[in-house]
C-alpha positions in Angstrom: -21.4 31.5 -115.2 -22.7 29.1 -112.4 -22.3 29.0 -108.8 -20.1 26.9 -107.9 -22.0 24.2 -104.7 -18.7 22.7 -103.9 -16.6 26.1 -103.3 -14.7 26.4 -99.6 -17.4 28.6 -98.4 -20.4 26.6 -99.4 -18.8 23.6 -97.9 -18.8 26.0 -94.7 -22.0 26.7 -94.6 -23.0 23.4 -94.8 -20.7 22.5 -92.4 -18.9 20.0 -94.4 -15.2 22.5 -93.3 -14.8 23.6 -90.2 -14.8 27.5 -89.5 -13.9 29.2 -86.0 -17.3 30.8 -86.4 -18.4 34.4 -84.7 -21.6 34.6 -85.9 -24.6 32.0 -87.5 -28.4 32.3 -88.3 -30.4 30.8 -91.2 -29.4 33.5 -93.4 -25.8 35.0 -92.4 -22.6 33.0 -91.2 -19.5 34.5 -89.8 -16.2 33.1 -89.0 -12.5 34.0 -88.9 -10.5 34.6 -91.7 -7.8 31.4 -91.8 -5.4 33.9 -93.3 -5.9 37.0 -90.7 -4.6 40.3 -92.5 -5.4 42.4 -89.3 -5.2 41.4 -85.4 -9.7 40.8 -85.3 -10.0 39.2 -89.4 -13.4 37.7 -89.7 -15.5 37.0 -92.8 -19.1 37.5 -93.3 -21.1 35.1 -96.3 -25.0 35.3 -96.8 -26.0 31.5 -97.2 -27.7 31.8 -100.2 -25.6 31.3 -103.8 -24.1 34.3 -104.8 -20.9 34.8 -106.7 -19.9 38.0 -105.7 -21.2 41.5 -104.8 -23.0 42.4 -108.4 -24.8 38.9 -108.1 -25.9 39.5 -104.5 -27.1 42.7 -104.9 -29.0 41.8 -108.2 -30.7 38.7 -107.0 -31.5 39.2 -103.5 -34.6 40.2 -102.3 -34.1 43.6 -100.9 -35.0 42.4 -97.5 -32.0 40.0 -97.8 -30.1 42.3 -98.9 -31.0 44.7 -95.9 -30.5 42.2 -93.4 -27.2 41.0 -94.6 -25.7 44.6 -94.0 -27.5 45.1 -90.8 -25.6 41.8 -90.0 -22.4 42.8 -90.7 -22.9 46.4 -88.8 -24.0 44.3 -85.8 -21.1 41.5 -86.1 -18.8 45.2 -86.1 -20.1 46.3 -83.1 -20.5 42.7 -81.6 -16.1 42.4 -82.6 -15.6 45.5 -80.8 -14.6 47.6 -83.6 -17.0 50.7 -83.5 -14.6 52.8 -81.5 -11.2 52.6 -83.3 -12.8 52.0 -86.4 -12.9 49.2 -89.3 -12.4 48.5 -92.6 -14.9 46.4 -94.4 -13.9 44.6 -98.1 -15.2 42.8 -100.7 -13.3 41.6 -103.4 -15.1 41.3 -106.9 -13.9 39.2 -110.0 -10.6 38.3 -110.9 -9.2 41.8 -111.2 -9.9 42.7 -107.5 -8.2 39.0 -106.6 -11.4 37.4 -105.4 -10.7 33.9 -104.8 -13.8 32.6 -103.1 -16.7 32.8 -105.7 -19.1 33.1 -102.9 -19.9 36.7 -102.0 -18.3 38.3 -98.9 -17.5 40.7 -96.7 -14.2 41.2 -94.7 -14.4 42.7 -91.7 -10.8 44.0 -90.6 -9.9 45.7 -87.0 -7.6 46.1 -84.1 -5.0 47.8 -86.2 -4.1 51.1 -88.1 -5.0 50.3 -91.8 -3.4 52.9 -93.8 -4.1 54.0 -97.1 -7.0 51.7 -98.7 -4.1 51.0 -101.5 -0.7 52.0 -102.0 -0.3 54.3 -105.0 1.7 53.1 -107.8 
């Protein structure tokens, strides 16, 4: 399978859709989440094309790789989540209800999650 250059997220990054964004260098870009599921809902995507976790953490250099999750620690603290805590996501392939295939991360504060999942 391909990446695909014309998904939402690529279109973000190349600034073709506008995004209410938090965060932007040459390598990371953050912005809100359109469909917030907690009160601070924002989503971090490397620029580079990568589907989804497995394909990022395959084909990135492992400096990229480190910087990307430095990022998102920093973005954390930067959203004021450190001290009441936050839940970071990424959803992978069909079964996990990924719907962007562009890998990335949710960051999700300012709320009480719960249990990760409910139990069936």
């Amino acid at each position: 399978m391909t990446y695909d250059k014309n998904n939402i997220f690529a279109k973000i990054i190349r600034g073709e859709v506008p995004s209410s964004k938090v965060y932007e260098d040459d390598k990371v870009l953050a912005f809100h989440d359109i469909s917030k599921a907690a009160p601070t809902h924002v989503l971090v995507v490397p620029k580079g094309e990568y589907k989804n976790f497995t394909d990022f953490v395959t084909n990135a250099s492992p400096e990229e790789s480190t910087y990307f999750f430095k990022k998102v620690a920093a973005i954390a603290k930067d959203l004021k989540a450190l001290d009441s805590g936050f839940r970071l996501i990424t959803n992978s392939g069909s079964d996990a209800d990924q719907t962007v295939e562009h890998f990335h991360i949710h960051i999700l504060a300012g709320k009480k999650m719960g249990k990760l999942l409910p139990k069936n």
